[in-house]
C-alpha positions in Angstrom: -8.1 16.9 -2.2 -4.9 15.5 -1.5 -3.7 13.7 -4.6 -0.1 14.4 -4.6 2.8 12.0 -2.6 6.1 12.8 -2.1 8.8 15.6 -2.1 10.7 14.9 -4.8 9.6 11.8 -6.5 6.1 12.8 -6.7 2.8 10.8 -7.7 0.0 12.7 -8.4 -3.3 10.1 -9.2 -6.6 10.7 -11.0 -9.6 9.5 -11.8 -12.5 7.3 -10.3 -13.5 4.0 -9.8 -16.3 4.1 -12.6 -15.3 6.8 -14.6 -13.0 6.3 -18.2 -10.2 5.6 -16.1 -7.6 5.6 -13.2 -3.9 6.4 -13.6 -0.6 8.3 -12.3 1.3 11.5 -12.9 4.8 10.7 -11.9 7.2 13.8 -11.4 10.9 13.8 -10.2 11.9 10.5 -11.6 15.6 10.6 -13.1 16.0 10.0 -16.5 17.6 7.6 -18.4 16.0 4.6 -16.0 15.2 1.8 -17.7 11.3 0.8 -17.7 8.4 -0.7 -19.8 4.9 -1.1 -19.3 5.4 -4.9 -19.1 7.5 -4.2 -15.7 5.1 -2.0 -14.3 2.2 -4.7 -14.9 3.6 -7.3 -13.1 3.1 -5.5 -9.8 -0.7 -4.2 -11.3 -1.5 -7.9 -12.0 -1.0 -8.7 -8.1 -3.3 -5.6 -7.0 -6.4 -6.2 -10.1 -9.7 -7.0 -9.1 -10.9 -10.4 -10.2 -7.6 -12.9 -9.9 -9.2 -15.6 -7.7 -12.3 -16.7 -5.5 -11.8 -14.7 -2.5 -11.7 -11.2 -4.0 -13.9 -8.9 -5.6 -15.1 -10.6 -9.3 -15.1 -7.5 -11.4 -12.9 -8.3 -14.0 -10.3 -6.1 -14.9 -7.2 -6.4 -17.0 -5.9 -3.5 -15.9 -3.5 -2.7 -18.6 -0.9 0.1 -18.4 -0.5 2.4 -20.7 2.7 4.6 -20.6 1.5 8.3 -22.0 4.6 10.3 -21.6 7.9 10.6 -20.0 9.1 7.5 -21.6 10.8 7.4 -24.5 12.9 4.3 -26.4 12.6 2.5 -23.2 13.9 5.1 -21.5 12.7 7.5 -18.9 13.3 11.2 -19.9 13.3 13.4 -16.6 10.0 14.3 -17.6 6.4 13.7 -15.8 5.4 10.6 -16.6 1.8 9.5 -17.2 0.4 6.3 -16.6 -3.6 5.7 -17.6 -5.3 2.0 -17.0 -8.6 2.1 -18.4 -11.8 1.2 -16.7 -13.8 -1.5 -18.7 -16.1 -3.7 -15.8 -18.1 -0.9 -14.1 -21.3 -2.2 -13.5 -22.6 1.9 -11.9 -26.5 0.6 -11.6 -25.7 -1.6 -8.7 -25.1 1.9 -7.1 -28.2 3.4 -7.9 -29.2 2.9 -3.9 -26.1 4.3 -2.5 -26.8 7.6 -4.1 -29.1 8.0 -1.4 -28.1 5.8 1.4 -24.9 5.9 3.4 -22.7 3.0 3.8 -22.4 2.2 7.2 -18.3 3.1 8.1 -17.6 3.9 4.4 -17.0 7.6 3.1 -20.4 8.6 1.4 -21.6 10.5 4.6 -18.4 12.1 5.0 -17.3 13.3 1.3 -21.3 14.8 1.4 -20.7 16.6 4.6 -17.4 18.3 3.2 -17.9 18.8 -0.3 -22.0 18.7 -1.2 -21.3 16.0 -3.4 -19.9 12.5 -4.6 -19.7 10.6 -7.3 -21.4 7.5 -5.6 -20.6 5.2 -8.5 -18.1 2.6 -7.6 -17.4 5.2 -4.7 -15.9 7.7 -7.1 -12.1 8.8 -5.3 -12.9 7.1 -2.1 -12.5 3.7 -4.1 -9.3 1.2 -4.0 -9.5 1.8 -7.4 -7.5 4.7 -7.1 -4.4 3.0 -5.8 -4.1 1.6 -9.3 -1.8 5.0 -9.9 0.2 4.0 -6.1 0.4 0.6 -7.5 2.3 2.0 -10.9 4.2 4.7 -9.6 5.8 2.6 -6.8 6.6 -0.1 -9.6 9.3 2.4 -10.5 10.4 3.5 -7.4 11.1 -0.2 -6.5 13.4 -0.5 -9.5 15.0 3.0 -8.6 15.9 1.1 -5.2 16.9 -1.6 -6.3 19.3 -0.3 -9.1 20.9 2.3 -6.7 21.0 0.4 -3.5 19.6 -3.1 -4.1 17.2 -2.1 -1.3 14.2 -4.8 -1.7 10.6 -4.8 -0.6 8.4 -7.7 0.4 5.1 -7.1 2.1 2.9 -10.2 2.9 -0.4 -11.1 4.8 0.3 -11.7 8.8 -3.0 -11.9 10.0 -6.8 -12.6 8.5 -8.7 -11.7 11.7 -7.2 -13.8 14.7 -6.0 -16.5 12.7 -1.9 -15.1 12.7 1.6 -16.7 10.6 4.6 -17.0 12.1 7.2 -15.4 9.5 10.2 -15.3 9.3 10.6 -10.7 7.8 14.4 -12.1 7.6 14.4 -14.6 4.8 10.7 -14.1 3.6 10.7 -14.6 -0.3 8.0 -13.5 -2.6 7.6 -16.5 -4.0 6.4 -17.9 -0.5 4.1 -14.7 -0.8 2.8 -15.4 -4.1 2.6 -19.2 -3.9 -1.1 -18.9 -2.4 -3.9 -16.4 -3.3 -4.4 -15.3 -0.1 -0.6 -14.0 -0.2 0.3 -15.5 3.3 3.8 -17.5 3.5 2.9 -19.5 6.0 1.0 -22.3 3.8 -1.0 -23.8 6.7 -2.3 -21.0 8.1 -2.8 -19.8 4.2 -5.1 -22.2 4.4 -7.4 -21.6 7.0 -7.5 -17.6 6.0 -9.2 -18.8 2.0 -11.3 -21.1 4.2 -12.3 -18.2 6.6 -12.5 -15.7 3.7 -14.7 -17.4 1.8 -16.9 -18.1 4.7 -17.4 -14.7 5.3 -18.2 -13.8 1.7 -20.8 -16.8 1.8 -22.2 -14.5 5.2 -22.6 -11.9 3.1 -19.9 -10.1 5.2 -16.2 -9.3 5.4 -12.5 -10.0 7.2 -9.8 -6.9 8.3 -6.3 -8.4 9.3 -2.7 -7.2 9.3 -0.4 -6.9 6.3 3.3 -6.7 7.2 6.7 -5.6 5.1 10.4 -5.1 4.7 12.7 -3.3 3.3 16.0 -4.7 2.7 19.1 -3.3 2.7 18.1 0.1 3.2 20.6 2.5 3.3 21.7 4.6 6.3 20.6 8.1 6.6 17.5 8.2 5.0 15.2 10.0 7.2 15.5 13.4 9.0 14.9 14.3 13.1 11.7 15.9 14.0 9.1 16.3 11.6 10.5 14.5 8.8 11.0 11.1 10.7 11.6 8.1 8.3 9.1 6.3 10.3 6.7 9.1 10.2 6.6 9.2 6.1 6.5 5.5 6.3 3.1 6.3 8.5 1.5 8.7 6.7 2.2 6.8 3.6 0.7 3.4 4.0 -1.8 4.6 6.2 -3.1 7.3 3.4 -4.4 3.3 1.8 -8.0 2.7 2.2 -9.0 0.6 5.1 -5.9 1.3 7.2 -6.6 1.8 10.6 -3.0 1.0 12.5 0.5 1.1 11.8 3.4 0.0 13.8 7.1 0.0 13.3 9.8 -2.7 15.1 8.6 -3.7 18.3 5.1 -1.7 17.6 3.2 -1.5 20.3 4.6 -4.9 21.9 7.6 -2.8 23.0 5.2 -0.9 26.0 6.2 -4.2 27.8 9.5 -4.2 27.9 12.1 -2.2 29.8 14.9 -0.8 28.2 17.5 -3.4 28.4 15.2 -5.7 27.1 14.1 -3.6 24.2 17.5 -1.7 23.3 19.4 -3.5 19.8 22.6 -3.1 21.0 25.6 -2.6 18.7 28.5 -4.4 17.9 30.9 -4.3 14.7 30.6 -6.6 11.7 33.4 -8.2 9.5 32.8 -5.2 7.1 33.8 -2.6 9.6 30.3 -1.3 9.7 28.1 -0.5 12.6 25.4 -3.2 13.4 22.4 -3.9 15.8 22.2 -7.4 17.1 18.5 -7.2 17.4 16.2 -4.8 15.4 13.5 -3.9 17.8 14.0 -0.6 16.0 12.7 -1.7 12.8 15.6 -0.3 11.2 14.8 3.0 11.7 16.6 5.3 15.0 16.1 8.5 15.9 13.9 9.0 12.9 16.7 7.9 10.5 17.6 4.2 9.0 20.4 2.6 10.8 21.1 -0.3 7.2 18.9 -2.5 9.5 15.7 -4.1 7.8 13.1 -2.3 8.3 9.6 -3.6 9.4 6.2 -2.6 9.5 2.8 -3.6 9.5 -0.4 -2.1 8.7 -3.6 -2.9 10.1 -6.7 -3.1 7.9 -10.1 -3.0 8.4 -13.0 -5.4 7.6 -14.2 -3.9 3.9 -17.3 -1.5 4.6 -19.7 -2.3 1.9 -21.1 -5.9 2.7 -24.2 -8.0 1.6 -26.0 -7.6 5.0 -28.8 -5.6 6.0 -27.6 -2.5 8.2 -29.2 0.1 10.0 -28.1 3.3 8.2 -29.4 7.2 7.3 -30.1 8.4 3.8 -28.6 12.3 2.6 -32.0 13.9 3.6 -31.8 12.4 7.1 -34.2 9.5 7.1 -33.2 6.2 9.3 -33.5 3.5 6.9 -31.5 0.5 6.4 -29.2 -0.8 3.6 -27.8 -4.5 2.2 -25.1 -3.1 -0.3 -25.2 -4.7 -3.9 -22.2 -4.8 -6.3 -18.4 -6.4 -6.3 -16.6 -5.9 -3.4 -13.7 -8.0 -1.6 -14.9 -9.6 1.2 -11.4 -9.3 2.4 -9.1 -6.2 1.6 -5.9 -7.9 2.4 -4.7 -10.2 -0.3 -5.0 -7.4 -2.6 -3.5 -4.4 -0.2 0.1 -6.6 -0.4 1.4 -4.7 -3.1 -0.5 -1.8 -2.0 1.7 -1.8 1.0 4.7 -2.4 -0.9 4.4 0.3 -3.5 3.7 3.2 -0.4 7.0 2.0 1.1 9.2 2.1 -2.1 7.4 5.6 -2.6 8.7 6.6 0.5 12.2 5.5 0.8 12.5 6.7 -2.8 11.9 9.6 -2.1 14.2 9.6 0.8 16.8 8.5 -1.1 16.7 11.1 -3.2 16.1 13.5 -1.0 19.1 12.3 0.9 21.3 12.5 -2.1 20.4 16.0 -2.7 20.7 17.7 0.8 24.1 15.2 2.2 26.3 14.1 -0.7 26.4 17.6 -3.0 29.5 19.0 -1.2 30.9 15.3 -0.1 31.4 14.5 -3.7 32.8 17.5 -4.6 34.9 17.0 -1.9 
């Protein structure tokens, strides 16, 4: 299974959704940064089950605990492990998925390539599992930050077809975190809780579209071909569960444009440096950041498991039909914010190190 992110800052996460617990092994993080377990659960607060009425009520604390690579405060250079133990599993409610697929969920699909699955809280296959994402991009914001000041908001832009007008420029998380549905826009904030809540009341669930930037970026993180910034931005949030579109800049908008509408031309700054006046871009050009912000959004799906009756198969092949039990969000979205936000710092982290390695070595001993 893929478990392992990254080139050089690597995550690699374990465990499962019921099992003793769910954490992070972090490799390639530079010593002597600055950290604590208090730090890192801030951003784990924001992604726990459990923190208001329109998400999932299994009630976890989800408390860090810092294993290794950390010593007086400091981080060593070594792998560091992260473990948040699992303490709400209710595993009976289960007892009927062992059997029957979820409709759209990854039961039939991990039994068709492996023979089994731990069907308890969905084993792996669980949002659970982005507890170790969660933690690990924690310190690859602060990485960012310290070296570049490069800062990361993501936010809810759409609960089904009720969409906010933001403003990716001058977005603050406090807007974000001001409501529980982590939309900035308060009005239509609330009219999503209202929709949400409706649909957990039908016994069903909401997808939408969470959206992020990344300020102050530096240039040249990124490389042609393969290795696009964009690309590893891709890959990365769309690894989340429940993705199902990405889109950078202009996204797909831009197919109705012509060029001189869509090109960000350039003009010079009062710093000397090379600007865009518009960033249909999303700061990101020829698979490399230009210093422009750069914008994406992620498109998630309505959560599988609902309350209603569906028609479904069991594992020997029988048609048969399930109404899932147990704790599940009846909308993903709130809780994928810093989801989002930890797969972009994990990326551009990553590229920043990278960058540091292959272009400044001979420039600063220059």
């Amino acid at each position: 299974m893929g478990n392992t992110f990254g080139k050089i800052f690597r995550i690699t996460t374990y465990g499962e959704s019921h099992g003793g617990g769910v954490g992070v092994v972090i490799d390639g993080c530079p010593p002597q940064l600055e950290i604590s377990e208090a730090e890192i659960q801030v951003d784990l607060d924001r992604r726990r089950p459990g923190q208001s009425k329109i998400t999932t009520p299994r009630k976890e604390s989800d408390t860090c605990e810092i294993m290794s690579g950390v010593f007086e405060g400091k981080t060593l250079g070594t792998p560091i492990s992260i473990l948040v133990r699992n303490k709400d599993a209710r595993s009976q409610d289960y007892n009927e998925m062992a059997v029957k697929y979820r409709p759209s969920h990854a039961d039939a699909t991990y039994d068709a390539k492996y023979g089994i699955r731990n069907y308890k809280g969905g084993g792996r296959s669980s949002a659970r599992e982005t507890i170790g994402r969660v933690a690990g991009g924690a310190i690859a914001k602060k990485i960012l930050h310290q070296v570049a000041g490069v800062q990361i908001i993501a936010y809810v832009k759409r609960i089904k077809d009720i969409e906010a007008e933001v403003d990716s420029n001058t977005v603050t998380l406090e807007q974000v975190e001001s409501n529980i549905v982590r939309c900035p826009n308060s009005e239509c904030a609330e009219v999503m809780i209202d929709r949400i809540e409706q649909a957990r009341k039908d016994k069903d669930s909401l997808g939408g579209v969470v959206e992020c930037v990344a300020r102050h970026v530096p240039r040249g993180l990124g490389d042609p071909v393969f290795d696009k910034l964009e690309a590893d931005l891709a890959k990365g949030v769309m690894s989340l569960p429940a993705t199902k579109g990405f889109e950078i800049g202009s996204g797909f908008a831009g197919t109705t444009m012509t060029g001189s509408e869509h090109n960000d031309e350039f003009y010079i700054d009062d710093n000397g440096d090379t600007r865009t006046v518009s960033n249909r871009s999303g700061g990101v050009q020829g698979g490399i950041s230009n210093g422009e912000n750069i914008v994406i959004r992620v498109a998630f799906k309505p959560t599988a498991t609902i309350g209603k009756e569906q028609k479904t198969v069991t594992k020997d092949g029988e048609e048969t039909s399930l109404a899932a039990k147990g704790r599940h969000d009846p909308c993903v979205l709130p809780r994928a914010v810093p989801m989002v936000e930890a797969m972009v710092a994990l990326v551009l982290c990553d590229r920043l190190l990278y960058n540091n390695a292959q272009c400044k070595t001979l420039n600063d001993s220059n």
